[in-house]
N, C-alpha and C positions, 0 to 999 in steps of 0.2 A: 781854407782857401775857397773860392767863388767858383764853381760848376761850372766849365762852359757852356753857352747853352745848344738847344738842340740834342740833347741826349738824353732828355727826359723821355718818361712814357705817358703818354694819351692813350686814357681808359673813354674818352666822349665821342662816340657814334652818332653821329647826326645827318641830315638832309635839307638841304636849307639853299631855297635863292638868293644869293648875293648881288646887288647893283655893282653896276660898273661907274668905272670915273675914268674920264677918256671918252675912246672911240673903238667900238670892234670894227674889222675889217666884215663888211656885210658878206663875205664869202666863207667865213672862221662859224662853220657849225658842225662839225662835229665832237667827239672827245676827247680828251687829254686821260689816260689814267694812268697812273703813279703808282706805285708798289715801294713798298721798304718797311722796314722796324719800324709799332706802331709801340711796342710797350718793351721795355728790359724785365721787367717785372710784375707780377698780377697780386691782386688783394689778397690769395693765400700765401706770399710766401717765395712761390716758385721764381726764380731770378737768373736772369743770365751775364756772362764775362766779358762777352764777345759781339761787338757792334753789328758783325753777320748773323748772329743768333736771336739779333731781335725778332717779336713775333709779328708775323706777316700781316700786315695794314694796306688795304686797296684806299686811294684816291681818286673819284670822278670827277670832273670839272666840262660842264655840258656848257658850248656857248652859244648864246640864246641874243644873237644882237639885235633881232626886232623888240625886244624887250628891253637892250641895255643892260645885261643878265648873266652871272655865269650860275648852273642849278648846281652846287657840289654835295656829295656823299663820300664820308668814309665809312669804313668798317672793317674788323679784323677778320683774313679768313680763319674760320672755323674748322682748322687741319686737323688730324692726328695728332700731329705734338701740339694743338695748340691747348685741343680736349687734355690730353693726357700732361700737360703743366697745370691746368684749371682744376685738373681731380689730386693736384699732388703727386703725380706717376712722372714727370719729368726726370729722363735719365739724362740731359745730355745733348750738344748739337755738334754743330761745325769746332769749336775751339771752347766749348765750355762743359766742366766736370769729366770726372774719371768714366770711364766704362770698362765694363765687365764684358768677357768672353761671349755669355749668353746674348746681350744687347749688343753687340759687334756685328756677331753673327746672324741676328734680329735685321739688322739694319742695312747691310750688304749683300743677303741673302734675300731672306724674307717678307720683309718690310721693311721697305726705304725711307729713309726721314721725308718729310714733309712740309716743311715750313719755309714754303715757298714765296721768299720776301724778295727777292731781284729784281721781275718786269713780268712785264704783263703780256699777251702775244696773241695772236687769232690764228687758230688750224684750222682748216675746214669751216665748219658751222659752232667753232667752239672758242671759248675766250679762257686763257690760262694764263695761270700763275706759275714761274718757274724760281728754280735756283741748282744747286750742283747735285740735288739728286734727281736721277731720271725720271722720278715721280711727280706729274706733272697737277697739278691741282684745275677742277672745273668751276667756275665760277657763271654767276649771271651780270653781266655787263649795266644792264638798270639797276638792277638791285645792290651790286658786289655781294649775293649771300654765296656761300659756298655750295656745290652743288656736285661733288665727286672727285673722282679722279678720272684721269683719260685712260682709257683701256685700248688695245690692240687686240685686232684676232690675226697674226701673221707671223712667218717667220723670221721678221728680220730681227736680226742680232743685236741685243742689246748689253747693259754692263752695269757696275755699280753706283759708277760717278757719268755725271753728265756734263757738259760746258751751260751755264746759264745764260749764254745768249747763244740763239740761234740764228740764222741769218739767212734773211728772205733776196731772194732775187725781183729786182721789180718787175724784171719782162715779163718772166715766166710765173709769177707769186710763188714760186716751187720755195719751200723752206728746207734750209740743212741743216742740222744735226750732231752734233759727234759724243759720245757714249766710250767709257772707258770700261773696259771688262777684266776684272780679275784672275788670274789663274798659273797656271807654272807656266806656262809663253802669254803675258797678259796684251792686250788688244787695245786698239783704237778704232771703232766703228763708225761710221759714215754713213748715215744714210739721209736720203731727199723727201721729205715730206709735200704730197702734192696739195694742193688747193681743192680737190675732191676727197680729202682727207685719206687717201692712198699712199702706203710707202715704200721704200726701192730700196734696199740696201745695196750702198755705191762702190765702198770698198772698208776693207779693213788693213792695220798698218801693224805688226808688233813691234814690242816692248820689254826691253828686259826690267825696268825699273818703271810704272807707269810716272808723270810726271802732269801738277796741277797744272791746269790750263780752264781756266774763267772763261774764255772766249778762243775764237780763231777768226782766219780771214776765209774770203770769197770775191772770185771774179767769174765769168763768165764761163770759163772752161775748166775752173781750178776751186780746189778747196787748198786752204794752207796752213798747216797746225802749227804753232813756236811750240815747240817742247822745253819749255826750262829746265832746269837743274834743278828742280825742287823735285825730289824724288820719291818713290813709294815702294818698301819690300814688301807687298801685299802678304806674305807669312806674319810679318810683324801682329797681322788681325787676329791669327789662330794663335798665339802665345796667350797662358791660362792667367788668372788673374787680371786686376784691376791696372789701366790703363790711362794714359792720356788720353787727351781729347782728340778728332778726327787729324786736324789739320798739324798737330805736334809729332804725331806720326811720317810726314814728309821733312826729308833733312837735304839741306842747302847744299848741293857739290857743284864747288862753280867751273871745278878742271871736267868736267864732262861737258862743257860749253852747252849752248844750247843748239837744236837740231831743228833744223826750219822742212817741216814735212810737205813737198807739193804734190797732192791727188789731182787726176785725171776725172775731172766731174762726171765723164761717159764713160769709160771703161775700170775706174777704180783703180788703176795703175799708178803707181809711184814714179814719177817722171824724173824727182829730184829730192837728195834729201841733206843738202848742203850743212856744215856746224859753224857757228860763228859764236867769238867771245860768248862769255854770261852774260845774261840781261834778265831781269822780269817786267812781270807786268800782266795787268788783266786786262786792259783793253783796247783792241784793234778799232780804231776810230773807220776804217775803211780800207777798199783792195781794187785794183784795175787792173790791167794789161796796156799794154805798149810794145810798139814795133812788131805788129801783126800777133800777140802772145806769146813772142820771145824773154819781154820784160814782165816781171809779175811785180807790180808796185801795192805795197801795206802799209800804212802809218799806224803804231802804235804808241801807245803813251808807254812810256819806260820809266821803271827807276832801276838802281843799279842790283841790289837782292831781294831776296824774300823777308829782311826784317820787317817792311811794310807792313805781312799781316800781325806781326806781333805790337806793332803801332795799333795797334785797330782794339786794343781791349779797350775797354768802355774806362777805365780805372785812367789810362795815360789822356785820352779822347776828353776825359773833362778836366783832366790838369792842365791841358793844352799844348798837348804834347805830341806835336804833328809834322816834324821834322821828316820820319822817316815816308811821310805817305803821299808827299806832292811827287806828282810826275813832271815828263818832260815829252815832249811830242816829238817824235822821228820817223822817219819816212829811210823802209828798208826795200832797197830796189836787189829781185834777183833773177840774174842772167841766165837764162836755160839754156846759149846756145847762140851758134848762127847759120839754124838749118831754116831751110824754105818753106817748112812744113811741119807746125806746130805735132800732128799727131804721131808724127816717123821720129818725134827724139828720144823717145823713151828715157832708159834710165841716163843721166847728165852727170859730170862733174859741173853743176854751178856754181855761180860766183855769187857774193853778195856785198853790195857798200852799202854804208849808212849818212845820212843825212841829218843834223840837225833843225829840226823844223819850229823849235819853240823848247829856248833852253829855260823859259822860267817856269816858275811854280803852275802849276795844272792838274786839273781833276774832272772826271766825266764827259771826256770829247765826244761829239758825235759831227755828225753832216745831216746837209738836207737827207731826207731817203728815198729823194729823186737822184739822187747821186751814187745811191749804196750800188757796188761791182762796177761802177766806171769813174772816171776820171772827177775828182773835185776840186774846189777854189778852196771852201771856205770850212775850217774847222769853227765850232762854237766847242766852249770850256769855260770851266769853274776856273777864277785867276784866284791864287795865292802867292801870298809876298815871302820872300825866302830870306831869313830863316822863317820858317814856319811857330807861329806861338798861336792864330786860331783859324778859325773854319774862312772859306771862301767872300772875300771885302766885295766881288765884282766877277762880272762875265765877261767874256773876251772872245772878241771875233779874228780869227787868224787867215790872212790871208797865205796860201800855200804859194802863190806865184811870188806873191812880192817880200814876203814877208813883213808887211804891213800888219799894225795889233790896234782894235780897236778894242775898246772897255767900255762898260756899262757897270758906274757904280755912284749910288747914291746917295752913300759914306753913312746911311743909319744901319745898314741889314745885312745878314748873312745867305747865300745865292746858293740855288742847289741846281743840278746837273739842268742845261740847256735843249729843248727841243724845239727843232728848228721844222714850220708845217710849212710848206711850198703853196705857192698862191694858183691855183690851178688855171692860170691863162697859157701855161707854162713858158714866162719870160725868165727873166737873167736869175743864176743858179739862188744869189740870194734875196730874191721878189719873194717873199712871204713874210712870216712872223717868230719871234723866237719865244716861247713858251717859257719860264721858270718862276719856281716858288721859293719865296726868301720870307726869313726868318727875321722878324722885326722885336729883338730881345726886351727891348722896352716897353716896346706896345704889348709884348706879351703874345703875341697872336701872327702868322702867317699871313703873306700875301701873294696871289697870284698877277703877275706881271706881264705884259705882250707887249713885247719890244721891235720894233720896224727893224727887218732884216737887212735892208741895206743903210739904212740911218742909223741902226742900233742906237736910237733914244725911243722912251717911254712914248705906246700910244696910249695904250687903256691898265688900269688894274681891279683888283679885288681884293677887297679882306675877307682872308677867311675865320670863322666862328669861334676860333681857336689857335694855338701856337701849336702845329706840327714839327716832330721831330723829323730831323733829317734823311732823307729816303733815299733809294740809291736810284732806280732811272723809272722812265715812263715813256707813253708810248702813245701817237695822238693816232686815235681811228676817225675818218670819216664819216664813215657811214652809223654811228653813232651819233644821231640826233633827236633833237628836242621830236615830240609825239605832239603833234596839235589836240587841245583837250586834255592835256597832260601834263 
């Protein structure tokens, strides 16, 4: 049977200017960088199961429109697990191979895994690589070589697992956080990472069973965890003997429903911590308030359990067997109350309904991120046709007022997650450009694509030097631009 594509590994590292064909918008200079799976497997041997286990590959895409130009560079970061797969020392990641008690305890203790393939993020004066372990990898933004880890000299509280996106406010650039810590009462940590690279721990939540969570929301006064039913006995880690992988260890109970956590972004306080049916899902496309912060409105992309991550082995992924991993977009509005004074409600019985915002196939929503903590129009996402048999035909512009769907698809390629960069005049929410790279399986080779945000048709594109495999998000900086002379 025929591999679908996009699941390969790219061992080729290059740096190379690419012409354009089209038109840049003369205001598009700064970066785009990419993060995701650059290899499943390396020349000696070392091999992985699981699509999240791929080894971590940076994407730069520098746009350079007085030249008609994008400058691209990948390159693999050079992590802990990525050394210790290359010398044969590979025990293990997210859902791939047994582990032992010693490497458990290695790994949630003392040193945390490291193969940090998710997204890419700016703290401070530093550019990082993240994923669900709290270990944050340093990179150089020109370069993509690897250059550390982020270190801390403070006390705030950290944990074993982390969420891999964190989420930046744009007022304040303040970045949050949340950190799962292990123990006999286990934790959910919160804390606000400043822009002077300073941080606050905001508040902590416990947990009898900690419970996987990819992401959460934020609005302006609130942080909001979904707690699923995907469950964790952290003792399961201290049992002797050889083990499952990380994520086999969390088991499905969908009678605990899930548990919608709302933090008080100043005082750390639990305002509300409502349960509604089971759901999953890893990602909050965005979060606002309504009716002076009595409403906390989130849209998440859903699906109905956690079988999704077991869709995700590399084995089902190239049979084309992708049933269980499209989403569905919904908008979860919840009621804190009808006091006059967001900060006097303290603890609530809330309410919460649900809205379907986009019942078909979907994957990788985001908004502009002039929109991120308040109100938005417009979702961009990966379209998939349901039933699912292969990877994203098209992208698709979702209007949340009207529910209006437009697509962008140009029936040869395969489309990966949407970023959408705002045109800095700052006119209507979607005046910019939408960023993505599609897989052109015939041609063999990747292209980068800039699609007019409110036309969503092709302005300009790029080939890139080679056929990238399929990455999971990316993240456009501005102030990332071409060097005259350079």
């Amino acid at each position: 049977m025929t591999s679908h594509p996009g699941f390969h590994s790219l061992y080729d590292e290059t740096a190379a200017s690419i012409s354009v064909t089209g038109t840049l918008p003369d205001w598009l200079r700064g970066s785009l960088i990419r993060n995701g799976p650059g290899a499943f497997s390396l020349p000696n041997g070392s091999s992985v199961d699981h699509w999240f286990d791929g080894f971590a590959m940076l994407y730069r895409f520098t746009f350079d429109p007085d030249s008609d130009a994008v400058h691209y560079r990948n390159r693999f970061l050079r992590t802990d697990a990525y050394e210790a797969a290359a010398s044969g020392e590979f025990e293990g990641g997210f859902a791939t191979g047994e582990t032992t008690l010693r490497s458990r305890l290695a790994t949630f203790l003392t040193d945390p895994y490291d193969n940090t393939n998710i997204i890419a993020e700016r703290y401070g004066g530093e550019y990082l690589a993240l994923t669900e372990s709290p270990r944050k990898v340093r990179f150089d933004p020109n370069t993509l070589e690897t250059t550390g880890h982020l270190e801390h000299d403070d006390d705030v509280p950290t944990g074993q697992l982390s969420c891999a996106h964190l989420k930046r406010d744009p007022t304040s650039g303040v970045l949050v956080n949340v950190d799962t810590a292990f123990g006999r009462t286990s934790q959910y940590h919160v804390t606000a990472m400043s822009p002077d690279g300073s941080r606050r721990h905001i508040g902590s939540v416990d947990t009898d069973e900690p419970a996987y969570m990819h992401s959460f929301a934020l609005t302006p006064r609130y942080v909001v965890l979904t707690e699923f039913p995907l469950r964790l006995d952290p003792r399961r880690f201290l049992k002797p003997g050889r083990q499952a992988p990380f994520i086999e260890q969390f088991e499905w109970d969908p009678d605990r429903g899930t548990r919608i956590i709302v933090m008080d972004r100043t005082t750390g306080t639990v305002v509300a911590e409502p349960v509604i049916d089971a759901v999953f899902g890893f990602h909050h496309v965005n979060a606002f308030e309504r009716a002076g912060g009595r409403e906390l409105v989130f849209d998440l992309e859903t699906v109905p359990d956690a079988t999704t991550i077991d869709s995700l082995y590399l084995d089902a992924l190239r049979a084309g067997e992708m049933g269980a991993i499209v989403g569905r977009i919904e908008r979860f509005t919840v009621d804190l109350g009808t006091g006059s004074d967001v900060t006097r409600y303290g603890d609530v019985d809330a309410t919460v309904s649900r809205k379907m915002l986009y019942p078909d196939g979907s994957a990788l929503p985001t908004v502009s991120p002039a929109r991120w903590c308040r109100p938005h129009r417009y979702v961009y996402a990966m379209g998939m046709d349901t039933p699912v048999t292969e990877w994203a035909r098209r992208v698709l512009k979702l209007d949340t007022d009207t529910g209006a769907v437009e697509t962008f698809d140009d029936g040869g390629e395969y489309f990966g997650e949407p970023v959408f960069v705002p045109a800095p005049d700052g006119g209507p929410e979607d005046d910019g450009v939408v960023l993505v790279v599609a897989l052109d399986a015939d041609d063999d080779r990747s292209q980068l694509l800039v699609l007019d945000g409110q036309t969503f048709t092709e302005r300009a594109r790029a080939s890139l030097p080679h056929a990238a495999p399929f990455d999971f998000h990316g993240r456009y900086f501005p102030e990332l631009r071409v060097v005259t002379g350079n």
